[in-house]
DSSP file (Angstrom, degrees, kcal/mol; ACC not computed):
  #  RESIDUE AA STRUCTURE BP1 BP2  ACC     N-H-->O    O-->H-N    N-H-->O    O-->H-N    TCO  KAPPA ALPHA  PHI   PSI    X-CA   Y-CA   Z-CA
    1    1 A X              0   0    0      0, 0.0    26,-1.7     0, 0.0     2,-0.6   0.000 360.0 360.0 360.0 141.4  -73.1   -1.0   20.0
    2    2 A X  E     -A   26   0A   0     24,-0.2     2,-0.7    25,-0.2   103,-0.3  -0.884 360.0-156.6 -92.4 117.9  -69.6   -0.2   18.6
    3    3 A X  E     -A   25   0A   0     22,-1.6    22,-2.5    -2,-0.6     2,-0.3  -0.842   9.9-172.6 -73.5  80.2  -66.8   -1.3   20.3
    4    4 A X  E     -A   24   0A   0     -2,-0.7   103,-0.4    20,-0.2     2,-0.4  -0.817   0.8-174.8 -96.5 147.5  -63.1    0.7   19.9
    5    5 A X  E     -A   23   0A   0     18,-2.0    18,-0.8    -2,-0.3     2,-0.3  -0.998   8.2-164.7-123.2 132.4  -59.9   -0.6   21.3
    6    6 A X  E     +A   22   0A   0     -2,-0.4     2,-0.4    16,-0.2    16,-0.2  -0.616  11.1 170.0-104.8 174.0  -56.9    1.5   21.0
    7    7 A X  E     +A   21   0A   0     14,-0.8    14,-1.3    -2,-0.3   102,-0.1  -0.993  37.8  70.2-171.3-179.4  -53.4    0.7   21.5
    8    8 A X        +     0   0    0     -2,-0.4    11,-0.2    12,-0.3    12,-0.1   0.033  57.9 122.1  85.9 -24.4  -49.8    2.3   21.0
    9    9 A X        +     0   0    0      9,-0.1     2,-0.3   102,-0.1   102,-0.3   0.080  22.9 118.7 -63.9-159.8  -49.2    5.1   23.4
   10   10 A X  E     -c  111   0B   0    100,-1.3   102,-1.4     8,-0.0     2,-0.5  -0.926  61.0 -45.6 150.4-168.1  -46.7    5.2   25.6
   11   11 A X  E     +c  112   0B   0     -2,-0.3     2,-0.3   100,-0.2   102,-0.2  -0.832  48.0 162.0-112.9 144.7  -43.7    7.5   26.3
   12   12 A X  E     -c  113   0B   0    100,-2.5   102,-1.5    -2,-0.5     2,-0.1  -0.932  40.7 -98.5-152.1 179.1  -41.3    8.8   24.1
   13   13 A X  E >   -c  114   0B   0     -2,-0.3     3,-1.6   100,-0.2    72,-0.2  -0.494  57.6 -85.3-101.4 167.9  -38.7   11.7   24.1
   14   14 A X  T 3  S+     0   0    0    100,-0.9    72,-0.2     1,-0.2    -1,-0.1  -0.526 117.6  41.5 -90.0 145.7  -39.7   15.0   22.3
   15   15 A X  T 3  S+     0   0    0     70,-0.8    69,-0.4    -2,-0.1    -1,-0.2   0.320  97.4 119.8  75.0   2.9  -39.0   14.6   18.5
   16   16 A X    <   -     0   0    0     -3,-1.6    68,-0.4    67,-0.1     2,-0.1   0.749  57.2-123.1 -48.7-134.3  -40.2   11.4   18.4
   17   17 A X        +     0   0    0     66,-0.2    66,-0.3    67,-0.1     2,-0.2  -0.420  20.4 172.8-114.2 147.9  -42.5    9.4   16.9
   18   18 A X  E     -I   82   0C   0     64,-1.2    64,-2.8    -2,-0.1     2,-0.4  -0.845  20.6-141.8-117.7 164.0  -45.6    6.9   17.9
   19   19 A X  E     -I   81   0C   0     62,-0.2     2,-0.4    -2,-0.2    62,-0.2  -0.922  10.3-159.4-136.7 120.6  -48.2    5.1   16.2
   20   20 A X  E     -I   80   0C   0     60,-1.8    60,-1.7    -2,-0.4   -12,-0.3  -0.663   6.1-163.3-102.0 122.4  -51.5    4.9   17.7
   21   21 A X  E     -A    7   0A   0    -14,-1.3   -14,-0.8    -2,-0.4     2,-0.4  -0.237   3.7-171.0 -82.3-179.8  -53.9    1.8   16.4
   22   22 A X  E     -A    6   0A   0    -16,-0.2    56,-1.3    -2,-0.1     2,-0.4  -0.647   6.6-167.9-163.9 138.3  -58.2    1.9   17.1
   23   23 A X  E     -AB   5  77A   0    -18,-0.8   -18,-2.0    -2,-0.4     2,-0.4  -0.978   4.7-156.9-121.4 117.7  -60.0   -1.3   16.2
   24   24 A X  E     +A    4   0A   0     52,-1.8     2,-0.3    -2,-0.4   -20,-0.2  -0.853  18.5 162.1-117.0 148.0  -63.5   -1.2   16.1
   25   25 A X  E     +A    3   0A   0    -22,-2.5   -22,-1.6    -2,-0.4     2,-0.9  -0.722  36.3  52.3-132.5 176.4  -66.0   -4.2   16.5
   26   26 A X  E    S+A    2   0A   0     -2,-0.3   -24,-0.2   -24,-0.2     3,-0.1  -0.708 110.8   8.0 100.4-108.4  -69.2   -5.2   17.2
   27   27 A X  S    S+     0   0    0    -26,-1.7    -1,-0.2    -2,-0.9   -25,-0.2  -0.102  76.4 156.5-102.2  44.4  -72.2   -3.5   14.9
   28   28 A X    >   +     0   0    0    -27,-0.2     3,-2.0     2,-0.1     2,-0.3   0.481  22.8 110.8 -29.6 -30.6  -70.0   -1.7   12.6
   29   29 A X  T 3  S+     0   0    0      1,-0.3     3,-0.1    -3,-0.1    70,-0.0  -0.482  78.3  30.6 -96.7 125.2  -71.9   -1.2    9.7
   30   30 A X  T 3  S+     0   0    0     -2,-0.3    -1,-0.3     1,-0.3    70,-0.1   0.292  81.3 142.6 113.6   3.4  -73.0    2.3    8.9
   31   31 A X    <   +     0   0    0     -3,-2.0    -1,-0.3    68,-0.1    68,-0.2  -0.365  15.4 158.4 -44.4 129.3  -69.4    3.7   10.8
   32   32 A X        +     0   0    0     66,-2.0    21,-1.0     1,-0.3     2,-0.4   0.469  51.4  36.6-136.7 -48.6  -68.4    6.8    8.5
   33   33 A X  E     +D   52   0B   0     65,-0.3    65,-2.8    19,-0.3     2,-0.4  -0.638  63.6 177.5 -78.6 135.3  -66.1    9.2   10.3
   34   34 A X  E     +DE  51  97B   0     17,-2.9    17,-1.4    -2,-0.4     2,-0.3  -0.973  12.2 140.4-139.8 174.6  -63.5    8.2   12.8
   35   35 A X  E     -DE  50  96B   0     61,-2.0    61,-0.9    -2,-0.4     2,-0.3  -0.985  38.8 -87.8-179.7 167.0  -60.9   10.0   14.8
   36   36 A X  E     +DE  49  95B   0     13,-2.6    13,-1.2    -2,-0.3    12,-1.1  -0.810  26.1 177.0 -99.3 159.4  -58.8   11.0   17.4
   37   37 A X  E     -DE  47  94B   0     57,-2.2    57,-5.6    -2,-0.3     2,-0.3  -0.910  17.6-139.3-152.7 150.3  -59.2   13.3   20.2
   38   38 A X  E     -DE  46  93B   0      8,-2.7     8,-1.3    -2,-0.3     2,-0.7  -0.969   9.0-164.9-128.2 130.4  -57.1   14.3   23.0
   39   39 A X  E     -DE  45  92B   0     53,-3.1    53,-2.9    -2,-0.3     2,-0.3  -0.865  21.1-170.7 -94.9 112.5  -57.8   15.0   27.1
   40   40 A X    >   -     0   0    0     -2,-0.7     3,-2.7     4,-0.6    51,-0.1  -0.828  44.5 -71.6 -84.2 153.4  -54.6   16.9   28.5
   41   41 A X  T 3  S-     0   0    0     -2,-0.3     2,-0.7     1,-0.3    -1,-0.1   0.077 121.7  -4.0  10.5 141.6  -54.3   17.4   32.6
   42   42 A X  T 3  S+     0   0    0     -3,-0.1    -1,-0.3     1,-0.0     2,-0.2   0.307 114.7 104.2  25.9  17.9  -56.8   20.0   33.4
   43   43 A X  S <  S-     0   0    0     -3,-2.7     2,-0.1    -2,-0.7     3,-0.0  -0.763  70.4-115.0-117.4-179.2  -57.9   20.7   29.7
   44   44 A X        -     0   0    0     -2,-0.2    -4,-0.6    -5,-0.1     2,-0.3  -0.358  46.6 -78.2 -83.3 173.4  -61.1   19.5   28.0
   45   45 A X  E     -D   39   0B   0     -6,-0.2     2,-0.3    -2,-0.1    -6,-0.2  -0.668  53.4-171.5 -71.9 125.2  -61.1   16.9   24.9
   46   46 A X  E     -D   38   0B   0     -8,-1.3    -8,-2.7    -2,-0.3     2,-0.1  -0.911  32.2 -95.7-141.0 160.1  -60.2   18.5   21.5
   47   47 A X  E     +D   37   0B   0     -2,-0.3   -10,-0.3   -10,-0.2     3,-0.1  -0.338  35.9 173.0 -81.2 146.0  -60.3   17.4   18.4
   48   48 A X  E     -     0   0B   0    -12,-1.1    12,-2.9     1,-0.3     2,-0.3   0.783  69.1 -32.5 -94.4 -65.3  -56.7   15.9   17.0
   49   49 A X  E     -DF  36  59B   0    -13,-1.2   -13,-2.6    10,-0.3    -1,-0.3  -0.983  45.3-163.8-155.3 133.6  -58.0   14.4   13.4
   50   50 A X  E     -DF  35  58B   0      8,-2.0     8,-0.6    -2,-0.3   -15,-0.2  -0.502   5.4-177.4-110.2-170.6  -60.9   12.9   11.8
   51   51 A X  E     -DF  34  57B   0    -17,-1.4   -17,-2.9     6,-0.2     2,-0.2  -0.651  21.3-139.8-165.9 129.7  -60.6   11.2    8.5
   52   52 A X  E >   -D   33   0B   0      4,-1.0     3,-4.5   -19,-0.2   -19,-0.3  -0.649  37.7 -94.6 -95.2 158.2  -64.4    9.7    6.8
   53   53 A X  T 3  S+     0   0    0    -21,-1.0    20,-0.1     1,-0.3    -1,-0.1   0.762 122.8  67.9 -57.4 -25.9  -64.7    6.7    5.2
   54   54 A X  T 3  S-     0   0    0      1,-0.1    -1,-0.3   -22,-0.1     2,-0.0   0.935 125.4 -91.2 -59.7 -35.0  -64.1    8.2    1.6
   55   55 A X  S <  S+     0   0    0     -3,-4.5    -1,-0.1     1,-0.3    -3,-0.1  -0.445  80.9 154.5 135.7 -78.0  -60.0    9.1    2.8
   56   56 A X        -     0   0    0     -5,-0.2    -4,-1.0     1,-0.1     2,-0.4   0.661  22.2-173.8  36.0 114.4  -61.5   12.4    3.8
   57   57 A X  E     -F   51   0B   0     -6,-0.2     2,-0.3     2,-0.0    -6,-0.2  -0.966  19.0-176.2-154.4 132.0  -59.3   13.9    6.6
   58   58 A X  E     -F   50   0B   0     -8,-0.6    -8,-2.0    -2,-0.4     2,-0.3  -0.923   7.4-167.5-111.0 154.0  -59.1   16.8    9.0
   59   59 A X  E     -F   49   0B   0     -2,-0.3   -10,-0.3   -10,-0.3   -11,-0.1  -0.957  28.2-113.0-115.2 151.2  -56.7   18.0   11.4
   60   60 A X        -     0   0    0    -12,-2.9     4,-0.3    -2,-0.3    -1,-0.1   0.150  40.3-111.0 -53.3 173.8  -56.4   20.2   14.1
   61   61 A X  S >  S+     0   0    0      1,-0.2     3,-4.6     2,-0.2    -1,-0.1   0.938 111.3  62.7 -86.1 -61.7  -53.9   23.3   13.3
   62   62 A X  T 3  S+     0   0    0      1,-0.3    -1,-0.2     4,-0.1   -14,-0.1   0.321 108.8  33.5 -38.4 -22.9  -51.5   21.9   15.9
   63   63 A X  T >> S+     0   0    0    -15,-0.2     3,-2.8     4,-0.1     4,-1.7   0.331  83.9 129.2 -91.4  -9.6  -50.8   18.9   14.5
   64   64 A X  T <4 S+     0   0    0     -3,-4.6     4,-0.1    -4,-0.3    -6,-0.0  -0.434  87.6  10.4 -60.6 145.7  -50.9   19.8   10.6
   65   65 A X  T 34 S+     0   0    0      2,-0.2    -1,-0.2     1,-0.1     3,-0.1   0.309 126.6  63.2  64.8  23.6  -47.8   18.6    8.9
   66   66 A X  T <4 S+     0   0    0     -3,-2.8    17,-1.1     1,-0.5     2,-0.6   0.621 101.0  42.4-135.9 -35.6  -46.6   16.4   12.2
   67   67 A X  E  <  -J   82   0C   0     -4,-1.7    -1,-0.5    15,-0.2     2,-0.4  -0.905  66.7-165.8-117.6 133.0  -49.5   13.7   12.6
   68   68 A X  E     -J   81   0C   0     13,-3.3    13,-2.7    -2,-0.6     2,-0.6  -0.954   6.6-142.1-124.8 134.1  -51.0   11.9    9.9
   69   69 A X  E     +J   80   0C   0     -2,-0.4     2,-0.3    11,-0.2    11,-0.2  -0.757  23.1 154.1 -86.9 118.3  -54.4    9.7    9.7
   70   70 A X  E     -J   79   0C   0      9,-1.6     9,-3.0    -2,-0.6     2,-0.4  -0.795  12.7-171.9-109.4 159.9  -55.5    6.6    8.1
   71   71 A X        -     0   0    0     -2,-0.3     2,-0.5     7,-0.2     7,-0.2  -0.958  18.9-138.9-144.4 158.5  -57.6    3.8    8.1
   72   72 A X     >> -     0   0    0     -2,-0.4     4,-2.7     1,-0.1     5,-1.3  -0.860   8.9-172.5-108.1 139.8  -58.5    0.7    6.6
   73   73 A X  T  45S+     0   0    0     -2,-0.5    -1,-0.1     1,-0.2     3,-0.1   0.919  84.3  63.8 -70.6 -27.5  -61.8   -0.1    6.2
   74   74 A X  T  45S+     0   0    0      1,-0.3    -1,-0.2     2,-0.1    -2,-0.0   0.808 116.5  34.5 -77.8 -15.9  -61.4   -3.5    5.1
   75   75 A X  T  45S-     0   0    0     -3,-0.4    -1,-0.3     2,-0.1    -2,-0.2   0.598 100.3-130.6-113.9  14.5  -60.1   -4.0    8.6
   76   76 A X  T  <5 +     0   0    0     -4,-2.7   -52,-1.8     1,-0.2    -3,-0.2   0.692  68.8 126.9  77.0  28.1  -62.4   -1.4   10.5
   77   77 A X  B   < -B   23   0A   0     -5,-1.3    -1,-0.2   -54,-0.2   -54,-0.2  -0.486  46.4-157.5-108.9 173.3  -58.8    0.1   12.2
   78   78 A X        -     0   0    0    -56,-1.3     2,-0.3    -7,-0.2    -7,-0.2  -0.813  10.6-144.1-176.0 123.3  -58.0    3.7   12.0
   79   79 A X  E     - J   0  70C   0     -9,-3.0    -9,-1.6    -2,-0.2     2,-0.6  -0.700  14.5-170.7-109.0 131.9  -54.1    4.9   12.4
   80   80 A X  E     -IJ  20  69C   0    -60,-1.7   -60,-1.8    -2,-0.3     2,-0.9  -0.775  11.9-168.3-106.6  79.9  -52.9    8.0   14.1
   81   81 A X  E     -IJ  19  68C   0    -13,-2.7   -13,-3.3    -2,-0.6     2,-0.6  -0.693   9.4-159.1-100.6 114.2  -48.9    8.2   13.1
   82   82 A X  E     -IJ  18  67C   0    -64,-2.8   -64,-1.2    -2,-0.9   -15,-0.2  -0.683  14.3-179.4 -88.7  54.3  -47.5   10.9   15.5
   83   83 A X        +     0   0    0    -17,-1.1   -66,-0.2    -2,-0.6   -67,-0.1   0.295  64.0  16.7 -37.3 164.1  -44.1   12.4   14.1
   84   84 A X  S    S-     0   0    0    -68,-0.4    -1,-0.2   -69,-0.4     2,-0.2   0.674  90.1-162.0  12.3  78.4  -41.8   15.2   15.5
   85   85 A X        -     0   0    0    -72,-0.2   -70,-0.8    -3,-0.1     2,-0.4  -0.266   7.6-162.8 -85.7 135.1  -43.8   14.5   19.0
   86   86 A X    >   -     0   0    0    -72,-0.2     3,-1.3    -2,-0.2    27,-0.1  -0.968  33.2 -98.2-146.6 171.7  -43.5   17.4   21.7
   87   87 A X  G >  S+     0   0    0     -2,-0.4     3,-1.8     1,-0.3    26,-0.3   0.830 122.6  57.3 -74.8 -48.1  -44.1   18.1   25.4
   88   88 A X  G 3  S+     0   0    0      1,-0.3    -1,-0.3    -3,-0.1    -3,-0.0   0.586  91.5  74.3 -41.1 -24.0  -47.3   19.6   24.7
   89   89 A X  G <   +     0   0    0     -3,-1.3    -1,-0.3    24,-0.2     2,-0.3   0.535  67.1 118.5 -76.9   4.5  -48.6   16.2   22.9
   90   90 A X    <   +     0   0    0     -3,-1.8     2,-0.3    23,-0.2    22,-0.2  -0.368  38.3  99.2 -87.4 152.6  -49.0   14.7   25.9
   91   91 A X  E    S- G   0 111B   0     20,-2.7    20,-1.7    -2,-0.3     2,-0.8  -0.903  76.5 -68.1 173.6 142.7  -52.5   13.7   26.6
   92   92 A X  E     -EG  39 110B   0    -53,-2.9   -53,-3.1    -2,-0.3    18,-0.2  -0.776  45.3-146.6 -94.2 127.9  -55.0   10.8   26.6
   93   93 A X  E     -EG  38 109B   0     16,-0.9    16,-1.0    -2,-0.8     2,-0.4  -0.372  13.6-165.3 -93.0 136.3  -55.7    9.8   23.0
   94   94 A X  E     -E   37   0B   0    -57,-5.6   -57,-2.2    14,-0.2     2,-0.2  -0.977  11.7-142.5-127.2 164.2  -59.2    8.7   22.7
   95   95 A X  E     +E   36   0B   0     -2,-0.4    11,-1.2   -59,-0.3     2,-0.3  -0.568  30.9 176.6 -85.1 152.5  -60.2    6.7   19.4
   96   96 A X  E     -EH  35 105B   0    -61,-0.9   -61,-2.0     9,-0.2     2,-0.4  -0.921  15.9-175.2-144.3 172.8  -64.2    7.6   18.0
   97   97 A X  E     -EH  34 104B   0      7,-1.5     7,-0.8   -63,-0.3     2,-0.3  -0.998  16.7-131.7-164.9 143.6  -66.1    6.9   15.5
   98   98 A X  E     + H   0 103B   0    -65,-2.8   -66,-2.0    -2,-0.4   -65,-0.3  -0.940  17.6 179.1-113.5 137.7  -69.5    8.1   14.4
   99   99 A X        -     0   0    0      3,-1.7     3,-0.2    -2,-0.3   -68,-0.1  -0.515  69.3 -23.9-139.6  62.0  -72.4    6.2   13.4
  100  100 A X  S    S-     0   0    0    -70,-0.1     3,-0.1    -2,-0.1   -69,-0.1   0.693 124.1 -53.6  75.6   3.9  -75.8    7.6   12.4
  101  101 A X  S    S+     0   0    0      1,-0.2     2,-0.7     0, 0.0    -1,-0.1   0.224 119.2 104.7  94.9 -19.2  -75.1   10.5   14.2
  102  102 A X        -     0   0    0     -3,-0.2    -3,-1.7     1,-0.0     2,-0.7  -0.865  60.8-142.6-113.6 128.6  -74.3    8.9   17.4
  103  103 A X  E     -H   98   0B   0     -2,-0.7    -5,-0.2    -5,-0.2    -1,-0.0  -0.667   5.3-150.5-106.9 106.3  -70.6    8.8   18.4
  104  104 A X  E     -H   97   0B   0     -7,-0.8    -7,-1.5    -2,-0.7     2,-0.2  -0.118  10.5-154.5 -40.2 154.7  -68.6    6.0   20.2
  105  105 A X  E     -H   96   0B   0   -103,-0.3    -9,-0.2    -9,-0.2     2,-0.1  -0.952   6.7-139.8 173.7  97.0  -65.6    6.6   22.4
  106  106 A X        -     0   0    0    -11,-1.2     2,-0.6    -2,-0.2  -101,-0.2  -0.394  30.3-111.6 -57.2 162.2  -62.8    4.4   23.3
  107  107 A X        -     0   0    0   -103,-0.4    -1,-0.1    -2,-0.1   -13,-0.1   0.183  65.9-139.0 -80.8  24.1  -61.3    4.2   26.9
  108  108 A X        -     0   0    0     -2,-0.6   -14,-0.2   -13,-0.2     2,-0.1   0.759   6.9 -91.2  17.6 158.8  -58.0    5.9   25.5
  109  109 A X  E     - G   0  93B   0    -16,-1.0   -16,-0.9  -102,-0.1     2,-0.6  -0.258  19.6-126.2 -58.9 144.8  -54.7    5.9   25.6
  110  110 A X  E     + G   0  92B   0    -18,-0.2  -100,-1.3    -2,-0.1     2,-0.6  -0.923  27.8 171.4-122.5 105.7  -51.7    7.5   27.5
  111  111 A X  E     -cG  10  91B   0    -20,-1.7   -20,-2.7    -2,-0.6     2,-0.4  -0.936   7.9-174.3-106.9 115.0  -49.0    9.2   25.5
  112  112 A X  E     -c   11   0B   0   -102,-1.4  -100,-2.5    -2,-0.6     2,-0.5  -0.946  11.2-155.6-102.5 138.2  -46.3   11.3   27.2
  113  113 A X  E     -c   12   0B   0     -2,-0.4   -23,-0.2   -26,-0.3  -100,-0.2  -0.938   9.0-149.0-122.7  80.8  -44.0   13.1   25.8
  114  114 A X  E      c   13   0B   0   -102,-1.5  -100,-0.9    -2,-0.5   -27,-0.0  -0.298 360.0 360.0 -90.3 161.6  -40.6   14.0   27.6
  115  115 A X              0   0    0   -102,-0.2    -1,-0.2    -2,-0.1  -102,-0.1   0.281 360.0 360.0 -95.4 360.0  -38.6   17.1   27.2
């Protein structure tokens, strides 16, 4: 089993920024994509950013040129830093990670985002 813990959200005022951590534990080896995804109020989970072990990185259109992803492998974390932040970012952030095909799912995170 893989284990992620996230941590960072919170609230912040619209043009802000946060930076959201994931730590993953447990039987790590053979992770190659992780990412973020977001549940808003009444919408389904959609993808924010992935980024594979190589550096590799996608984003959603909504976020291109405002959130950027990293990780480090050596320390099995993967970084979501969330620039020029708006009312619409608000959501619970969850951390994943893929393994083999089979993907893992932190309990997420709460970011809100006031106007």
């Amino acid at each position: 089993q893989v284990q992620l813990v996230e941590s960072g959200g919170g609230l912040v005022q619209a043009g802000g920024s946060l930076r959201l951590s994931c730590a993953a534990s447990g039987s790590i080896f053979g992770i190659n994509t992780m990412g973020w995804y977001r549940q808003a109020p009444g919408k389904q989970r959609e993808l924010v950013a992935t980024i594979t072990r190589g550096g590799s990185a996608n984003y959603a259109d909504s976020v291109k040129g405002r959130f950027t992803i990293s990780r480090d492998n050596a320390k099995n974390t993967v970084y979501l830093q969330m620039n020029s932040l708006k009312p619409e970012d608000t959501a619970v952030y969850y951390c994943a990670a893929a393994k083999f095909g089979t993907w893992y799912w932190g309990q997420g995170t709460q970011v809100t985002v006031s106007s």
